[in-house]
C-alpha positions as CSV (number, residue, x, y, z in Angstrom):
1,X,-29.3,-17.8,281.5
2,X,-27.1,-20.2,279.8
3,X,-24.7,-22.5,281.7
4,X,-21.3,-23.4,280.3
5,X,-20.8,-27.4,280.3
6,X,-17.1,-28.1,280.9
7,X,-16.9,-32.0,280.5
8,X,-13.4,-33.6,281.8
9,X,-11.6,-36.8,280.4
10,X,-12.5,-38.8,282.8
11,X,-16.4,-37.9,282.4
12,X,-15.5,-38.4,277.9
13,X,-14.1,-41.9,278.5
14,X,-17.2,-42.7,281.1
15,X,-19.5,-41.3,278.3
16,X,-17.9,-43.3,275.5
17,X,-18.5,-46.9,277.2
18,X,-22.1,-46.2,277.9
19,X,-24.9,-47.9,275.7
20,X,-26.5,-46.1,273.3
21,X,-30.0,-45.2,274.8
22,X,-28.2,-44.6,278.2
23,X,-26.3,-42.2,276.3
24,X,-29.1,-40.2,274.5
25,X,-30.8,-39.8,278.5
26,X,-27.0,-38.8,279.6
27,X,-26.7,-36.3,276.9
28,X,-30.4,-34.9,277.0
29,X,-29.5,-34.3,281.1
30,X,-26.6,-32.7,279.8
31,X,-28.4,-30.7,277.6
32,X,-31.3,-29.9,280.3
33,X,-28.5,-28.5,282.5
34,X,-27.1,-25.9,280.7
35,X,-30.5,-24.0,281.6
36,X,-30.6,-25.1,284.9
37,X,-28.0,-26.9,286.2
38,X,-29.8,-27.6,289.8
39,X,-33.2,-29.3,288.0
40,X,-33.6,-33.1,287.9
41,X,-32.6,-35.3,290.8
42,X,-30.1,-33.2,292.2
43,X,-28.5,-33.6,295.7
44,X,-24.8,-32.2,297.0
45,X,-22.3,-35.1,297.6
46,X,-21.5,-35.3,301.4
47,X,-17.8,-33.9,302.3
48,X,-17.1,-32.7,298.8
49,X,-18.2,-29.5,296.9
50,X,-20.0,-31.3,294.3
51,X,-23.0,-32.5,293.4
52,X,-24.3,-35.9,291.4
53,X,-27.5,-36.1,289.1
54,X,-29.3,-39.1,288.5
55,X,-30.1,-40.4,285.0
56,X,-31.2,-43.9,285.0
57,X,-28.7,-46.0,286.6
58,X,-26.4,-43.4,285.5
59,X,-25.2,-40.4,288.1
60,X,-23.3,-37.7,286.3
61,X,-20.8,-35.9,288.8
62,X,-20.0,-32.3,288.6
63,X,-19.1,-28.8,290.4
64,X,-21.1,-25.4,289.8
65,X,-19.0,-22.4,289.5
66,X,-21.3,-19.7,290.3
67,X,-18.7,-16.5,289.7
68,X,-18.1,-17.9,285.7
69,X,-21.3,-19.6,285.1
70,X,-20.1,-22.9,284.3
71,X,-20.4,-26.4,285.4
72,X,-17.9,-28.8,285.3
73,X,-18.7,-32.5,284.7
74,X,-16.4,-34.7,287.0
75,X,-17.0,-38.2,286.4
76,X,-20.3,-40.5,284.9
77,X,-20.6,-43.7,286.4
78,X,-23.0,-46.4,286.7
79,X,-24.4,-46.7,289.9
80,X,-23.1,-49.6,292.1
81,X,-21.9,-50.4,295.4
82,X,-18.6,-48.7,295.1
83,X,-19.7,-45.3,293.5
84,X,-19.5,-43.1,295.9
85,X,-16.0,-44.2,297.4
C-alpha cells in the first residue's frame, strides 16, 4: 500500500535550510515512508496526536490519517533543547 506524503509550509521552509546530505537522508525517510509510514525510529509525541521520526539530528514531525491513507508532515527540525516545546 502506498501512503500519500502531505508536506506543509512550515516542514518546506524547515526542508529548504537544511544541508545538503542532511537533506538527501531527510528525503530518502520521506521516501521510505510512503511504504510504511511507522518504520524507522518512530515513537508518538506525548499529549499530541502525532508522531516524530529520527533522521540524523533531524526529527521529521507528522500525523497519520488512517481513514485517507495519508501522512501529513508537520514540521522538520534539528534536534536541540527546545524541540519539543
Amino acid at each position: 500500500m502506498s501512503w500519500a506524503i502531505v508536506v506543509s509550509n512550515r516542514a518546506r521552509k524547515s526542508l529548504k535550510r537544511v544541508p545538503t546530505a542532511d537533506h538527501a537522508r531527510i528525503m530518502a525517510a520521506l521516501n521510505a515512508m510512503q511504504t510504511d509510514p511507522l518504520s524507522g525510529d518512530v515513537a508518538k509525541l506525548t499529549g499530541q496526536d502525532a508522531f516524530r521520526r529520527r533522521v540524523g539530528s533531524y526529527r521529521i514531525m507528522f500525523r497519520i490519517d488512517f481513514k485517507s491513507v495519508a501522512v501529513g508532515i508537520i514540521d522538520i527540525q534539528r534536534r536541540t533543547t527546545t524541540t519539543y516545546r
